[in-house]
C-alpha positions in Angstrom: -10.3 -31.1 2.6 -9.7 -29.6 6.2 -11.3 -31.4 8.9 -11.3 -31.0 12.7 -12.8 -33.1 15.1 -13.1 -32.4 19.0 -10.1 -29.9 18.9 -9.1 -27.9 21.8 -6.6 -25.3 22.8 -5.6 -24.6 26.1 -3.4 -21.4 27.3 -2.9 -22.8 31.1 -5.9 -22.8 32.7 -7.5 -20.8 30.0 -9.5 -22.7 27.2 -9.5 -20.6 23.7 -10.9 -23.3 21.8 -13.3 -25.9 23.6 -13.9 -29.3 21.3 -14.8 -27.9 18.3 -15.4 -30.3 15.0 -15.8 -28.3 11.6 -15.3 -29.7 7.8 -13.9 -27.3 5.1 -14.6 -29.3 1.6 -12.0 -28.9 -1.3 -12.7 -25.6 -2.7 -14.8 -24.3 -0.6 -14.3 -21.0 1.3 -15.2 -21.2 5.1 -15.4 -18.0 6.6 -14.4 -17.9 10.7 -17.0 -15.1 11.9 -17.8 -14.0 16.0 -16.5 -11.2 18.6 -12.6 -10.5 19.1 -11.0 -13.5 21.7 -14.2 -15.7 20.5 -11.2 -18.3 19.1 -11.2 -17.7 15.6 -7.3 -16.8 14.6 -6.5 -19.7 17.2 -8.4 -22.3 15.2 -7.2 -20.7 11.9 -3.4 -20.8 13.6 -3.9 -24.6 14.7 -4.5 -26.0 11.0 -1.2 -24.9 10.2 0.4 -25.5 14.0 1.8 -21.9 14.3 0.2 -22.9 17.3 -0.2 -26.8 18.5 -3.6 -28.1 19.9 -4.2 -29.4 22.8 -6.7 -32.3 22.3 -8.1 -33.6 19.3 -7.6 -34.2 15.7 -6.6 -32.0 12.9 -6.4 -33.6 9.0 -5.8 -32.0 6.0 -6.3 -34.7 2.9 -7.2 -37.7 5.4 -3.3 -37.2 7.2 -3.2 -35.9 10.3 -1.0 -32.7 10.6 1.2 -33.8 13.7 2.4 -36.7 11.0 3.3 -34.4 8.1 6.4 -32.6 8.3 6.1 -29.4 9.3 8.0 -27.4 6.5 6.1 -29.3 3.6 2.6 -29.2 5.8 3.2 -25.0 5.5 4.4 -24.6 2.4 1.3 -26.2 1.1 -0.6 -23.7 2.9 -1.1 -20.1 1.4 -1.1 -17.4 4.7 -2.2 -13.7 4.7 -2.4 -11.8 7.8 -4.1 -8.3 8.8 -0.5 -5.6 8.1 0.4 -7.8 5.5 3.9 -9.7 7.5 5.9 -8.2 4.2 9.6 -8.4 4.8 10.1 -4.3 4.1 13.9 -4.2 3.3 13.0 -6.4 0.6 10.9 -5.4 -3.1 7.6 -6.4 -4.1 8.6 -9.2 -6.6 11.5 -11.0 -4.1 8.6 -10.7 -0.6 6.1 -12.8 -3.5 8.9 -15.1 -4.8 9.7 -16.3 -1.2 8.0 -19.8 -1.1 8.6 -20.7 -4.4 12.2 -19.8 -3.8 12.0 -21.9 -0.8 10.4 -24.8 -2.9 13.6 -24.3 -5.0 11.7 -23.1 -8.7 13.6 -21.8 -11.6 14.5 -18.1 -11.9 12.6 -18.1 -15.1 9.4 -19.8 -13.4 9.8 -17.5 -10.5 9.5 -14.3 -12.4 6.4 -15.4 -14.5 4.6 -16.4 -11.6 5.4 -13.0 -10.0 4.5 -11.2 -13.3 1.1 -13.3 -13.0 0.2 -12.5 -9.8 1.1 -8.7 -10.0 -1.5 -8.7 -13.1 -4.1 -10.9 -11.6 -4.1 -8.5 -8.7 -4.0 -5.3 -10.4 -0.9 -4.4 -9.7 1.3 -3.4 -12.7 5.1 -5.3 -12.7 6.8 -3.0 -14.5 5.3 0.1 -11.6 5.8 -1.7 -8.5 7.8 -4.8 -8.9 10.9 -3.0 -8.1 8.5 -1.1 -5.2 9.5 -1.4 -1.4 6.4 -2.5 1.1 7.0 2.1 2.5 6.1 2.7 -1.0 2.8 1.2 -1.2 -0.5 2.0 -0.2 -2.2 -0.2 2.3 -4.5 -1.4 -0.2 -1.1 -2.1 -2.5 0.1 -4.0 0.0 -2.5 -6.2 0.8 -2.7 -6.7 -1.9 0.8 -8.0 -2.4 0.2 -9.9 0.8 -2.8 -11.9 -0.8 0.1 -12.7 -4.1 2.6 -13.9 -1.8 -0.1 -16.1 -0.2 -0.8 -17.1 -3.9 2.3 -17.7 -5.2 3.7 -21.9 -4.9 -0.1 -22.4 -5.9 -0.6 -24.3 -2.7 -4.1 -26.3 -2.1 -5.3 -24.4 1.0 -5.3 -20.7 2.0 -5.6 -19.2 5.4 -6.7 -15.7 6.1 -6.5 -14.2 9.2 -8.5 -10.8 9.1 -6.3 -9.9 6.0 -8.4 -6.2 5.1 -9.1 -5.9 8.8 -6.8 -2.2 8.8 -8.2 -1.4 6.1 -10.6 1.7 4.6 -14.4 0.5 3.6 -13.8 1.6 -0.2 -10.3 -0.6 -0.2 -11.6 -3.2 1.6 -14.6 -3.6 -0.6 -12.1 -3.8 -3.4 -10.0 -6.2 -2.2 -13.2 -8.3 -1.0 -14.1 -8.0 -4.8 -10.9 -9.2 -5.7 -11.1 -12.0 -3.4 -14.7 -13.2 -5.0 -13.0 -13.4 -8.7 -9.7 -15.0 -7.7 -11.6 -18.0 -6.0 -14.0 -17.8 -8.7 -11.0 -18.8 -11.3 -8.7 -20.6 -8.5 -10.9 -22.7 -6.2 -8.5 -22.9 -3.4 -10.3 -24.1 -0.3 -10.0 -21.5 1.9 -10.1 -20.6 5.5 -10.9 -16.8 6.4 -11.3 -15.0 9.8 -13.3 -11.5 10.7 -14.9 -9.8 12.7 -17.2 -8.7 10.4 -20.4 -9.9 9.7 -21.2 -8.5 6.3 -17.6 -9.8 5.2 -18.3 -13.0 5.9 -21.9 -13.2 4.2 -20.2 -11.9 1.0 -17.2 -14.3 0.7 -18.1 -17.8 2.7 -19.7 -20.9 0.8 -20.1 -21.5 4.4 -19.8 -19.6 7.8 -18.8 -20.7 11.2 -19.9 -18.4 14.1 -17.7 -18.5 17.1 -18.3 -17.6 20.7 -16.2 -18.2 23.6 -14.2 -21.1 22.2 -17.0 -23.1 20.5 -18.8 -23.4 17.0 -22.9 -22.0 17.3 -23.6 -22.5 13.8 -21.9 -24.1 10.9 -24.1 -23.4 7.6 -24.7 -21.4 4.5 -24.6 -17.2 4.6 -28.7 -17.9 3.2 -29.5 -20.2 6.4 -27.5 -18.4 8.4 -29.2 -15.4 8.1 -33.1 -17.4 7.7 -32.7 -19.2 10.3 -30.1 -18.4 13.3 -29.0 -21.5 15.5 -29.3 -19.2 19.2 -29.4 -15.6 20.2 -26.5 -14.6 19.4 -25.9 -15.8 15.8 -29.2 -13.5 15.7 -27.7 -10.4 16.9 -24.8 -11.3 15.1 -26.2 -11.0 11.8 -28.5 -8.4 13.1 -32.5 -8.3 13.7 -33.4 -5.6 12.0 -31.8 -5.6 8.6 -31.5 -9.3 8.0 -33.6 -8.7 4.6 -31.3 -6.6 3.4 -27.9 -8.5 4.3 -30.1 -11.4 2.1 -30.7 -8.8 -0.7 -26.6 -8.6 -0.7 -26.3 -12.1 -1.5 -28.6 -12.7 -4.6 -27.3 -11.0 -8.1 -30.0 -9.0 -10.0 -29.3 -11.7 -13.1 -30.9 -14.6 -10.8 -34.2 -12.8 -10.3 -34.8 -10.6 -13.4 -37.3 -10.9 -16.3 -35.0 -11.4 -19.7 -36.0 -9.8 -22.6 -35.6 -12.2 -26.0 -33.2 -10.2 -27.3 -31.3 -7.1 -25.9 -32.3 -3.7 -26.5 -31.3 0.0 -27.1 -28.9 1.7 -23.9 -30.6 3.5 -20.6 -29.2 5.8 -18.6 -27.0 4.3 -15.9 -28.5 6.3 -13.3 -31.8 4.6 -13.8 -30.6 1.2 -14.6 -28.9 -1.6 -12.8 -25.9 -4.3 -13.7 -27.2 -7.7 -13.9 -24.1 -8.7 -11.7 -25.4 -6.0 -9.2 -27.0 -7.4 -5.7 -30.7 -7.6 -4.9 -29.6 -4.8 -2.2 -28.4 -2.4 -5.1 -31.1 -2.3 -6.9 -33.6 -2.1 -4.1 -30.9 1.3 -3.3 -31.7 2.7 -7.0 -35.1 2.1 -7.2 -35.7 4.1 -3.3 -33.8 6.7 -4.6 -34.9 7.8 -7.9 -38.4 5.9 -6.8 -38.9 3.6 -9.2 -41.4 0.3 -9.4 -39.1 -1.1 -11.5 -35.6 -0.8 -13.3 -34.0 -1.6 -16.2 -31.3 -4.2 -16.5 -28.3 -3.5 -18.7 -24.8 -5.3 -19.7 -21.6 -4.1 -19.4 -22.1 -2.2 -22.8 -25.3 -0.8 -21.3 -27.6 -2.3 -23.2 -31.2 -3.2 -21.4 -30.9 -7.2 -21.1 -34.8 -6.8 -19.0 -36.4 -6.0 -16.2 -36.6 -6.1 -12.6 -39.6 -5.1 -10.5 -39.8 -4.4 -7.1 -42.9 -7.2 -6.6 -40.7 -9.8 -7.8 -37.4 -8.4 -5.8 -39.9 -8.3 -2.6 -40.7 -12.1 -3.5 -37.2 -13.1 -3.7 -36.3 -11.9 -0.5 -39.4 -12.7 1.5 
């Protein structure tokens, strides 16, 4: 557990972070969300004192950080950053074996955790262990970034805007990536962006900042019903808050089942029951449907979903 209380950081005269309090439960991922200079990386960089703060109390576990020393206090924290940070004179495997090197592991031990990683992230060992960071993609990379963060298995993970520079198509990958990793690791998790739609699709729970102080502390689903002040509301936008709530359900949640499964549809007029609410409202506008078929990874129709019950489900 990360918890905060009253914490403030001041740059001279300047106040970046103004008393805030905020609990992150084991496991959970908290997503940092609000406009650039709002304070967000400077809490993130606090938990970890890359940068000190100024009043208040910081504890991780029930110990405050200014009494844990501050090599054991960091390698106990996981940290990706937007560009990755990867040492490029060095390969792939040695920039993911760092802190376990540093925690002094076995060769052996080291090597299978890199393998691990490499294939937990889609990144085959024997292609780009032996890879330099000017080799990769910036998807690759990031990738690599989020394995080094990984790699002692610490308890916590920070993530400062980590897919920030990166294209919507690789970013969305990555974000998948992301969902199944905490899915199997439950690492409690800290995460900055910028972006809105980011945060709604990987929090348990969202923070929005604004000029130094939390607004609203809550679930993506509250968050988005019911908006603490003006600007969480523009925030998560007016006009399309249905939709960013359609994002958050899965088709499986809401669909009718069939008893047993039946005979394949075409995938064009069919949607995954991992799908979103949102994707299926997009099939059934487009081929204009009144309802759709809902098929497993084999394509076989599991049921149904029609659009009076999606409507109901996202009222």
């Amino acid at each position: 557990m990360i918890e905060l209380t009253n914490v403030s950081r001041r740059f001279g005269e300047v106040t970046a972070v103004d008393r805030i309090s905020l609990t992150v439960e084991t496991g959970e991922t908290c997503v940092l969300v609000g406009s650039s200079g709002c304070g967000k990386s400077t809490t993130l960089r606090m938990i970890n004192r890359l940068l000190p703060h100024s009043a208040g109390d910081i504890r991780v576990d029930g110990q405050d950080i200014r009494e844990v020393d501050l090599q054991q206090l960091r390698l106990n924290m996981g940290y990706a950053i937007q560009g990755t940070g990867l040492f490029p004179h060095w390969t792939v495997a040695r920039n993911i074996a760092l802190v376990p090197q540093l925690q002094g592991w076995e060769r052996a031990r080291i090597e299978a955790r890199v393998t691990e990683l490499l294939d937990m992230l889609g990144l085959s060992p024997a292609e780009y262990a032996d890879k330099y960071p000017a080799q990769l993609s910036g998807g690759q990379a990031q990738r690599v970034g989020v394995a080094r963060a990984l790699a002692a298995d610490p308890n916590i993970l920070l993530m400062d805007e980590p897919f920030g520079a990166l294209d919507a198509i690789t970013r969305e990958n990555l974000q998948n990536e992301m969902l199944r990793i905490q899915r199997r690791l439950r690492k409690t998790t800290v995460f900055v962006t910028h972006d809105i739609d980011e945060a709604l699709r990987l929090a348990d729970r969202i923070a929005v900042m604004d000029q130094g102080r939390i607004l609203q502390h809550d679930t993506p689903d509250a968050i988005l019903r019911q908006p603490a002040s003006a600007f969480v509301e523009s925030l998560v936008g007016s006009q399309d808050r249905g939709l960013k709530l359609a994002a958050l359900q899965s088709v499986a949640e809401v669909m009718q089942r069939h008893p047993q499964p039946r005979q394949a549809v075409p995938e064009k007029v069919s949607v995954g029951a991992q799908d979103s609410l949102r994707q299926a409202l997009s099939v059934m506008l487009w081929q204009q449907l009144s309802e759709l078929p809902v098929v497993d990874d084999q394509g076989l129709e599991l049921g149904v979903l029609t659009r009076e019950r999606l409507w109901r489900e996202t009222a």
